[in-house]
N, CA, C and O of each residue as an XYZ file, in Angstrom:
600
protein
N      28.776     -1.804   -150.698
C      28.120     -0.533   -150.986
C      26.610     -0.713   -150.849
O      25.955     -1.683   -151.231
N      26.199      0.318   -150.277
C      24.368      0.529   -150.137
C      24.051      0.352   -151.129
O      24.847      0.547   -152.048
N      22.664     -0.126   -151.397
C      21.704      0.011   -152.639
C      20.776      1.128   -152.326
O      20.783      1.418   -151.130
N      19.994      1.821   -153.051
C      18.573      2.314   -152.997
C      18.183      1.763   -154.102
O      18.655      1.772   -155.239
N      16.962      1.123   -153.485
C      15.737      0.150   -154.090
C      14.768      0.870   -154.278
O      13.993      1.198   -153.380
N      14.630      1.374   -156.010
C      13.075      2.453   -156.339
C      12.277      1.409   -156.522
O      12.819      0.548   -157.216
N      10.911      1.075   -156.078
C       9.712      0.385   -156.723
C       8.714      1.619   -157.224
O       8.061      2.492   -156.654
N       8.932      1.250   -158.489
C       7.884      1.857   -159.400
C       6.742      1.313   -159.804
O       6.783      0.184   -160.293
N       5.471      2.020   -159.678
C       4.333      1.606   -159.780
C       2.842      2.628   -159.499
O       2.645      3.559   -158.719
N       2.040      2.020   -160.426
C       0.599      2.569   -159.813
C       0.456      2.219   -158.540
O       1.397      1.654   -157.983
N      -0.907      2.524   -157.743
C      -1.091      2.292   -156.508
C      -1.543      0.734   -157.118
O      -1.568      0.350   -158.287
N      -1.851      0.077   -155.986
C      -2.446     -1.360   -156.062
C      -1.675     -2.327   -157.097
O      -2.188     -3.397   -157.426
N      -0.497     -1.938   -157.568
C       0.000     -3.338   -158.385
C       1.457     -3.491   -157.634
O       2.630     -3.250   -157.919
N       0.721     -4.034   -156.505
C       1.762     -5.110   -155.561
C       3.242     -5.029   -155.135
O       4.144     -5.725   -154.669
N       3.014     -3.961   -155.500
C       4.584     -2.672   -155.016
C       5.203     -3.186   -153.743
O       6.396     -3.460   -153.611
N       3.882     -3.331   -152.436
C       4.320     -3.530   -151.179
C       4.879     -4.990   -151.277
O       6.049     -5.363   -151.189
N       3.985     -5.561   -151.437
C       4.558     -7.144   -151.030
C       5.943     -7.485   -152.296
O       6.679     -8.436   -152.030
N       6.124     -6.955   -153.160
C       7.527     -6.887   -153.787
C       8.829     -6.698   -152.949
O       9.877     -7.329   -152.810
N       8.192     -5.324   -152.358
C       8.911     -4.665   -151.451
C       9.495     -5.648   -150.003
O      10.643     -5.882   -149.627
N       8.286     -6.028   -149.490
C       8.816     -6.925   -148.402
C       9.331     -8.225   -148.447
O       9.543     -8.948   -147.473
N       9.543     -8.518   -149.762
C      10.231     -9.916   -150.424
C      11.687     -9.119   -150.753
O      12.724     -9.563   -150.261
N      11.701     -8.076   -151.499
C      13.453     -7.305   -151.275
C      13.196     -6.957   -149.945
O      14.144     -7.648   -149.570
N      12.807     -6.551   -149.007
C      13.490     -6.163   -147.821
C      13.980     -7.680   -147.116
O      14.960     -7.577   -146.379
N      13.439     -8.972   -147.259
C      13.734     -9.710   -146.476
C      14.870    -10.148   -147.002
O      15.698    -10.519   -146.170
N      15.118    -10.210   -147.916
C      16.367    -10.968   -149.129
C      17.358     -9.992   -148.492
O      18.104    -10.314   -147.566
N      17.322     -8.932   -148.977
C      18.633     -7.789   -148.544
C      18.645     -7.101   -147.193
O      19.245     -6.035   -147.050
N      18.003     -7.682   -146.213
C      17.988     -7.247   -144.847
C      17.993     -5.589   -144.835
O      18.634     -4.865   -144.073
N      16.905     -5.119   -146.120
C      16.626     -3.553   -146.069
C      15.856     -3.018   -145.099
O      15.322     -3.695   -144.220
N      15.744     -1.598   -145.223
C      14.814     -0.691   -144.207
C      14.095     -0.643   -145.447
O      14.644     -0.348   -146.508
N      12.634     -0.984   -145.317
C      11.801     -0.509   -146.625
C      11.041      0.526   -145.800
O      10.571      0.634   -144.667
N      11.139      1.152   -146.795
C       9.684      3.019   -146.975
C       8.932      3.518   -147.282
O       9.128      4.600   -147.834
N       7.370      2.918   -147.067
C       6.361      3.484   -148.052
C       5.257      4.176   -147.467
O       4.284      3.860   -146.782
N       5.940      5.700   -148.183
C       4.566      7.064   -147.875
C       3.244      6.312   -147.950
O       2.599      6.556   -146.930
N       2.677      5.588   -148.673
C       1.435      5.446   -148.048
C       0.895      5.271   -147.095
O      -0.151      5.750   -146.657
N       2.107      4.026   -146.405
C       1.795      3.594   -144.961
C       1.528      4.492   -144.286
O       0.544      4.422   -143.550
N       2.384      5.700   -144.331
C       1.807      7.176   -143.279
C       0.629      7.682   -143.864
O      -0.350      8.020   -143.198
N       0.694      7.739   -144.986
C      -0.502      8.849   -145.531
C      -1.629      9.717   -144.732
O      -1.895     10.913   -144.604
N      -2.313      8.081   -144.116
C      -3.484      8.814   -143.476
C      -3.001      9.262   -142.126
O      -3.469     10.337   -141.752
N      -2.327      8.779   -141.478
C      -1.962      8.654   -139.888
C      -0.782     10.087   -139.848
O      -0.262     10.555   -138.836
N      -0.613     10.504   -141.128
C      -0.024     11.937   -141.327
C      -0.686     12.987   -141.619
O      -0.759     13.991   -140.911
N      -1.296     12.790   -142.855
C      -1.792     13.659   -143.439
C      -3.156     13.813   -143.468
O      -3.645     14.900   -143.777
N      -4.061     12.541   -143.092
C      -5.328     12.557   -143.877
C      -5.705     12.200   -144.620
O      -5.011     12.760   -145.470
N      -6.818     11.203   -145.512
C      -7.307     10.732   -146.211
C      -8.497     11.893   -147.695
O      -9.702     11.660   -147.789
N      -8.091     12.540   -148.233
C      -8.631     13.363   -148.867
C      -8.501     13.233   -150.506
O      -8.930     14.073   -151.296
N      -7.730     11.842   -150.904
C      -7.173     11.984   -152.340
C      -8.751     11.385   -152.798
O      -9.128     11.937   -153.833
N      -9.844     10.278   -152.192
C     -11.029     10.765   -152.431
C     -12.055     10.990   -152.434
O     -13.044     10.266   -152.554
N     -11.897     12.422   -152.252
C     -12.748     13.909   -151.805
C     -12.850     14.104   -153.252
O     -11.764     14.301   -153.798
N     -14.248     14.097   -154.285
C     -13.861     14.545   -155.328
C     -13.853     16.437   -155.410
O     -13.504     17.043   -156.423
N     -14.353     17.176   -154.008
C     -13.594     18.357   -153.929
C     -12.039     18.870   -154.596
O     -11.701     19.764   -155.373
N     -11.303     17.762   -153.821
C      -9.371     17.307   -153.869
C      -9.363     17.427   -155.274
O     -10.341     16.996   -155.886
N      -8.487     17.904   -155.849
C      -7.977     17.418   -157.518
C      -6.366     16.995   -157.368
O      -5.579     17.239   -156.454
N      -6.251     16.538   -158.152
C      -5.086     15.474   -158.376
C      -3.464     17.010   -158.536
O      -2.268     16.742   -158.413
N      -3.881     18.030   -158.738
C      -3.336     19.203   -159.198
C      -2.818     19.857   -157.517
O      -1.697     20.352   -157.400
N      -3.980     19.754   -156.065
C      -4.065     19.915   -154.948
C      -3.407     19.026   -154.072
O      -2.939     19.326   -152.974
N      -3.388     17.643   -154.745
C      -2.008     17.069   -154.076
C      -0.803     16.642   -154.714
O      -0.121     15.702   -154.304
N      -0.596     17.197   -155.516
C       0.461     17.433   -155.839
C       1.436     18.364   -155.250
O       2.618     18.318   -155.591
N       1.085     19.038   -154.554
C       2.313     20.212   -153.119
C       2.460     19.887   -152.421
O       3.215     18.959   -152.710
N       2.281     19.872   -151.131
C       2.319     19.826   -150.117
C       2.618     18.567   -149.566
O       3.554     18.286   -148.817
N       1.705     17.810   -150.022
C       1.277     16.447   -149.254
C       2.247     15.376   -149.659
O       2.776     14.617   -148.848
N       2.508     15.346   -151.283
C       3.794     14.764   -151.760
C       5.595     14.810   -150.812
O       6.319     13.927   -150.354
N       5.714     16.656   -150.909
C       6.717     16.838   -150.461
C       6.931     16.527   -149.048
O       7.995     16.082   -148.618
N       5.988     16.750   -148.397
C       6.457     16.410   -147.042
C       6.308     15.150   -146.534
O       6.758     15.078   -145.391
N       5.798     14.019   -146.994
C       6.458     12.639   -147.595
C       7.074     11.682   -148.011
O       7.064     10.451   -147.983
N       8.033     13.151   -148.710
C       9.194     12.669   -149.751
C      10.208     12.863   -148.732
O      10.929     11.940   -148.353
N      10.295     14.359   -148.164
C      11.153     15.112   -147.097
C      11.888     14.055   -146.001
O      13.073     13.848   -145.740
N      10.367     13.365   -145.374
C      10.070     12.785   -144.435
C      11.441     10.826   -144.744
O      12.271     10.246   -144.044
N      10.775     10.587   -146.341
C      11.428      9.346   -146.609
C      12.982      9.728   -146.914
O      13.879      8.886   -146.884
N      13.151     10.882   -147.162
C      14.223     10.935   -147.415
C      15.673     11.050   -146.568
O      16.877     10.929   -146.792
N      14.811     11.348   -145.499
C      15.779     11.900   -144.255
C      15.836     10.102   -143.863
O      16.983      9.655   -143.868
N      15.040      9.374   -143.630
C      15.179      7.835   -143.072
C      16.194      7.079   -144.401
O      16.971      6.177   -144.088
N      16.106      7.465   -145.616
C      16.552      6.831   -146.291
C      18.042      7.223   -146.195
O      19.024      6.483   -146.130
N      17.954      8.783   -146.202
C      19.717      9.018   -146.092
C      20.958      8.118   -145.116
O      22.005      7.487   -145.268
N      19.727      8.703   -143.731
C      20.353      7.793   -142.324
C      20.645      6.401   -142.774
O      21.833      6.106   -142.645
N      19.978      5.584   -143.204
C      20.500      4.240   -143.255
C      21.478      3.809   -144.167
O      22.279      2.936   -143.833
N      21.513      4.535   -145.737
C      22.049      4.507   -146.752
C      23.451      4.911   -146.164
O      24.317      4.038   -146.105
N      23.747      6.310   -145.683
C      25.351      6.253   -144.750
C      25.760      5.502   -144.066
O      26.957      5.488   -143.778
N      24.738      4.486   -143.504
C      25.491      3.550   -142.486
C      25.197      2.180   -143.185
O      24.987      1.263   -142.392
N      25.151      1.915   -144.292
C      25.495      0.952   -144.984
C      24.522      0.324   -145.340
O      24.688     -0.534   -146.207
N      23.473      0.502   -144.901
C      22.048     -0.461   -145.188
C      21.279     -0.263   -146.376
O      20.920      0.913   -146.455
N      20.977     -0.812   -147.116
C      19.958     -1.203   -148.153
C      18.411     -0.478   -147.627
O      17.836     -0.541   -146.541
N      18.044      0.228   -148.934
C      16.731      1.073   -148.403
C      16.199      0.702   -149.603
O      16.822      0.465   -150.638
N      14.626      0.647   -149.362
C      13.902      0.395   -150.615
C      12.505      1.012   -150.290
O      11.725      0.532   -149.467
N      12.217      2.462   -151.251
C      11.152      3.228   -151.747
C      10.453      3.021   -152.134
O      10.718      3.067   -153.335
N       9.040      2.628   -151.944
C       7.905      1.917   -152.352
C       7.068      3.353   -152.903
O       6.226      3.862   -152.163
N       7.413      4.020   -154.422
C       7.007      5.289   -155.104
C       5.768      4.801   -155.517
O       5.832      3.598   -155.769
N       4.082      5.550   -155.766
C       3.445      5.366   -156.624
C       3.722      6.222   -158.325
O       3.153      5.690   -159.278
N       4.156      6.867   -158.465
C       4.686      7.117   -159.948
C       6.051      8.160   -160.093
O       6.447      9.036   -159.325
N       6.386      7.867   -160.905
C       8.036      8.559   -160.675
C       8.063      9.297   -162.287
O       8.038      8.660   -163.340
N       8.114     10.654   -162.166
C       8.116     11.382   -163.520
C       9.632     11.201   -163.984
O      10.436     10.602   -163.270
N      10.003     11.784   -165.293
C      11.290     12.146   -165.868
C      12.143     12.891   -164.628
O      13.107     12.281   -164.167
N      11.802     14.158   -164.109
C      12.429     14.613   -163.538
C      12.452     14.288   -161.451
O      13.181     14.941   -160.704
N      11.739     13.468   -161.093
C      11.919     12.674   -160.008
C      12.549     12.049   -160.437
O      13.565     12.743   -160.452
N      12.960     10.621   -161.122
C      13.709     10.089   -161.430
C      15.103     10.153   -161.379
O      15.889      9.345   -160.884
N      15.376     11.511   -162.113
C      16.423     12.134   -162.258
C      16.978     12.611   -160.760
O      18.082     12.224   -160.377
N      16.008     13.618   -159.805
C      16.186     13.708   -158.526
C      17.022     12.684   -157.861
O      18.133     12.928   -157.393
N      16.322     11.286   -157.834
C      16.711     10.076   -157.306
C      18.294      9.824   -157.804
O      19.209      9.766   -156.983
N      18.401      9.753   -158.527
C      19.226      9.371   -159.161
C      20.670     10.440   -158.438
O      21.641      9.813   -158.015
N      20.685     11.552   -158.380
C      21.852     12.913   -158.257
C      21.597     11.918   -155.972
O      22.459     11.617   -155.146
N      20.261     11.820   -155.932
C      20.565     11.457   -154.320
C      21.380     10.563   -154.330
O      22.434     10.824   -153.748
N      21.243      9.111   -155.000
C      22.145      7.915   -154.677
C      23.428      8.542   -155.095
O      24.311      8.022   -154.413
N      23.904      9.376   -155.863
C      25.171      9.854   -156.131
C      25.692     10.397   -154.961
O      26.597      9.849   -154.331
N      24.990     11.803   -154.526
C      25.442     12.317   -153.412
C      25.769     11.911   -152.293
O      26.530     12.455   -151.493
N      25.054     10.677   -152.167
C      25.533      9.547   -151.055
C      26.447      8.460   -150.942
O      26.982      7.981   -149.943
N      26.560      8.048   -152.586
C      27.494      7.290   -153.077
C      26.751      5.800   -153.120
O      27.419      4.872   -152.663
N      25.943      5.614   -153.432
C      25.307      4.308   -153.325
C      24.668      3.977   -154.410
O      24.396      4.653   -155.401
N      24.464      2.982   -154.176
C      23.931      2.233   -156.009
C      22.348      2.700   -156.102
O      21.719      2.933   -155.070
N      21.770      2.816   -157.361
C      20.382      3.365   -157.637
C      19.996      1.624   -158.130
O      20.893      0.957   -158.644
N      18.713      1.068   -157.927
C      18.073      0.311   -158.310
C      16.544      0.394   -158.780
O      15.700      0.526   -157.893
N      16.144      0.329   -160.078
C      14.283      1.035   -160.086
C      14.014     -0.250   -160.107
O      15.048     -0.913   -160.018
N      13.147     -0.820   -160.180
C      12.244     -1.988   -159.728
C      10.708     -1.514   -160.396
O       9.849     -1.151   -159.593
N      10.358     -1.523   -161.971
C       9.111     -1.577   -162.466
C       8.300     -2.416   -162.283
O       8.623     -3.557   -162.614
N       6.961     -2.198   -161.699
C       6.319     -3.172   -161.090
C       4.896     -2.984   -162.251
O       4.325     -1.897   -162.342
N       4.543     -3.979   -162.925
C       3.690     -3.765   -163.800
C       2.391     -4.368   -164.160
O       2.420     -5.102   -165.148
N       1.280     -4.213   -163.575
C      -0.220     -5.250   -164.045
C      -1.268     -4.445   -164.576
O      -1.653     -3.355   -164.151
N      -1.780     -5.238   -165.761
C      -2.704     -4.625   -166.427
C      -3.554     -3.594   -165.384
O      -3.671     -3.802   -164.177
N      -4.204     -2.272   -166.220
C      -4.780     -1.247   -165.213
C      -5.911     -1.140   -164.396
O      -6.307     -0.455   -163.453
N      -6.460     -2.493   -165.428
C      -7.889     -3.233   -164.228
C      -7.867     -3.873   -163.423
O      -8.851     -4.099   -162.719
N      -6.434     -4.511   -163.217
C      -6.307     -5.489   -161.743
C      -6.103     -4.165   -160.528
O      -6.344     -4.232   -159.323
N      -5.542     -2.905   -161.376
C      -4.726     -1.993   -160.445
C      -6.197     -1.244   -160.013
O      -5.933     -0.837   -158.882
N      -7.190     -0.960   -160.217
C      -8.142     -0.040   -160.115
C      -8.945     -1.170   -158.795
O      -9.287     -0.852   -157.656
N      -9.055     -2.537   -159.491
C     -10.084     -3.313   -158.466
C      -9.310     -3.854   -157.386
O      -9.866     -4.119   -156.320
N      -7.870     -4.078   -157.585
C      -7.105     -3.962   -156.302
C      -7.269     -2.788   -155.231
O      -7.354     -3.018   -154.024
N      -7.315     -1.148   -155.944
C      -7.151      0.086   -155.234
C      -8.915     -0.291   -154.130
O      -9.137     -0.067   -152.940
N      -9.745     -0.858   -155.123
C     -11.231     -0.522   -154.754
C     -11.436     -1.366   -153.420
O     -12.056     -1.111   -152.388
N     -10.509     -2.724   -153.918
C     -11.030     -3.731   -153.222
C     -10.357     -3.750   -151.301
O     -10.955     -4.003   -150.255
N      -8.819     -3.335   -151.588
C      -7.825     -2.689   -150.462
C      -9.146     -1.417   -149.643
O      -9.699     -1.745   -148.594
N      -9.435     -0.171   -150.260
C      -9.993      0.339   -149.479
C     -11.236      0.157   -148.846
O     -11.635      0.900   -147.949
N     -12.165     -1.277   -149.497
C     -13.320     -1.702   -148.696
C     -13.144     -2.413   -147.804
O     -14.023     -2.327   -146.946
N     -12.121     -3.332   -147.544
C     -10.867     -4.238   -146.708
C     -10.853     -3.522   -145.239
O     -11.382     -3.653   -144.136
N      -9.820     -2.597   -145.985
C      -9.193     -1.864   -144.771
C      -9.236     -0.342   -145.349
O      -8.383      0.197   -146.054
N     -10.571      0.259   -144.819
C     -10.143      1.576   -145.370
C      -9.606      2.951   -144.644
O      -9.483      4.089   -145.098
N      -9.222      2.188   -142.813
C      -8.635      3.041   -142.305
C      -7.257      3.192   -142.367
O      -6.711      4.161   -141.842
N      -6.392      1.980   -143.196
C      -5.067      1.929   -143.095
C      -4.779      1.977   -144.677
O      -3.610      1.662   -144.898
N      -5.744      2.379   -146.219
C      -5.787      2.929   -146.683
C      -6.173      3.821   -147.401
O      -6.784      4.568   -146.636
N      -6.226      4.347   -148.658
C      -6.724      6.367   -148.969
C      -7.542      5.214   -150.469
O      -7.033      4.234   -151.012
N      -8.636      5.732   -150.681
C      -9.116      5.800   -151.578
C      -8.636      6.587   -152.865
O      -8.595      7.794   -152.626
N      -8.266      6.272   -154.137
C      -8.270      6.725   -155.360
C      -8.863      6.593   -156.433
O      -9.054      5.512   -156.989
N      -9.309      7.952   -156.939
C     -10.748      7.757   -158.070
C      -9.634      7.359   -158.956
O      -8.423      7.573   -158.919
N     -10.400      6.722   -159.753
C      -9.856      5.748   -161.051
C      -9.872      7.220   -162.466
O      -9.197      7.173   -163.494
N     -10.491      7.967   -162.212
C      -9.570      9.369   -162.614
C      -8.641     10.116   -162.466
O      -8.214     10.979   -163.234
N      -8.270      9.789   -161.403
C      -6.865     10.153   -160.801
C      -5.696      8.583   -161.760
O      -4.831      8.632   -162.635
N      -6.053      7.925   -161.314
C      -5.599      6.476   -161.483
C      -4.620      7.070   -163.032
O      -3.423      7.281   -163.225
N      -5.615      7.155   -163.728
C      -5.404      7.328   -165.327
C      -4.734      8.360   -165.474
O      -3.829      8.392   -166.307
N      -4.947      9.103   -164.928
C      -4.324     10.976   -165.359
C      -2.674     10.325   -164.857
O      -1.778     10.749   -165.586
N      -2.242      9.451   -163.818
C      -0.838      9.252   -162.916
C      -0.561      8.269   -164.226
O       0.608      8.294   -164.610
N      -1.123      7.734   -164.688
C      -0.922      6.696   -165.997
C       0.140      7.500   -167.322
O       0.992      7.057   -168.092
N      -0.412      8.785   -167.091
C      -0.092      9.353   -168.457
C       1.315     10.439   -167.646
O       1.683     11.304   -168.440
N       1.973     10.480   -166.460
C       2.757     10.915   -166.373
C       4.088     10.077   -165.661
O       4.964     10.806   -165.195
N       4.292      8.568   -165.548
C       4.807      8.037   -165.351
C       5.843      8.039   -166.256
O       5.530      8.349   -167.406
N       7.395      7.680   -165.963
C       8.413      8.173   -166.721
C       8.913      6.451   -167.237
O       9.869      6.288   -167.995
């Protein structure tokens, strides 16, 4: 039977490279919206114009839409998928959860957890690195995703 592999986490606490240590172990398809973010959507989370309230529509869902359709495909044909989420509320969770049913496959969350100052100077340090392959996040945003994690 398929797995779906949730990694839960802030941005910057090492979600990805978790991720590509389960994808190599379980010969998964791993999936992480960030990787598209900009090369989809655009880099605007920070714009302190943007509020954290403004991406929350659009930009999420068609993300989610997007992982979900790759995740289904592989999950029917037997393969191990693993979701690299930056925060997962009560009721996403729950979402997730009715999908691996509907498909028939096992749910796995994967809490990924480091104090919130490695996660802020990781976010800072990633986008001075490489800041075309990732999105900047104000460390106000950071905190506000802190207080709605499930």
């Amino acid at each position: 039977m398929a797995t779906l592999h949730l990694l839960i986490g802030l941005p910057g606490k090492c979600k990805t490279s978790f991720g590509q240590d389960l994808e190599a172990r379980y010969d998964a398809l791993h999936l992480n919206p960030a990787d598209w973010q900009n090369r989809l959507l655009g880099n605007d989370l920070g714009d302190p114009a943007s509020t954290l309230e403004e991406n929350q529509g659009l930009r999420p869902e068609t993300l989610k839409s997007l992982v979900l359709e790759k995740a289904s495909s592989a999950l029917k044909n037997g393969k191990d998928v693993i979701i690299d989420l930056e925060c997962l509320t009560c009721e996403q969770k729950d979402e997730f959860h009715h999908f691996a049913d509907e498909l028939g496959v096992e749910l796995t969350l994967h809490y990924v957890d480091i104090p919130e100052e490695l996660v802020i100077s990781s976010l800072k340090t990633g986008f001075i690195v490489n800041p075309e392959e990732t999105f900047l996040i104000p460390e106000k945003k950071v905190k506000k995703w802190l207080e709605t994690i499930c």
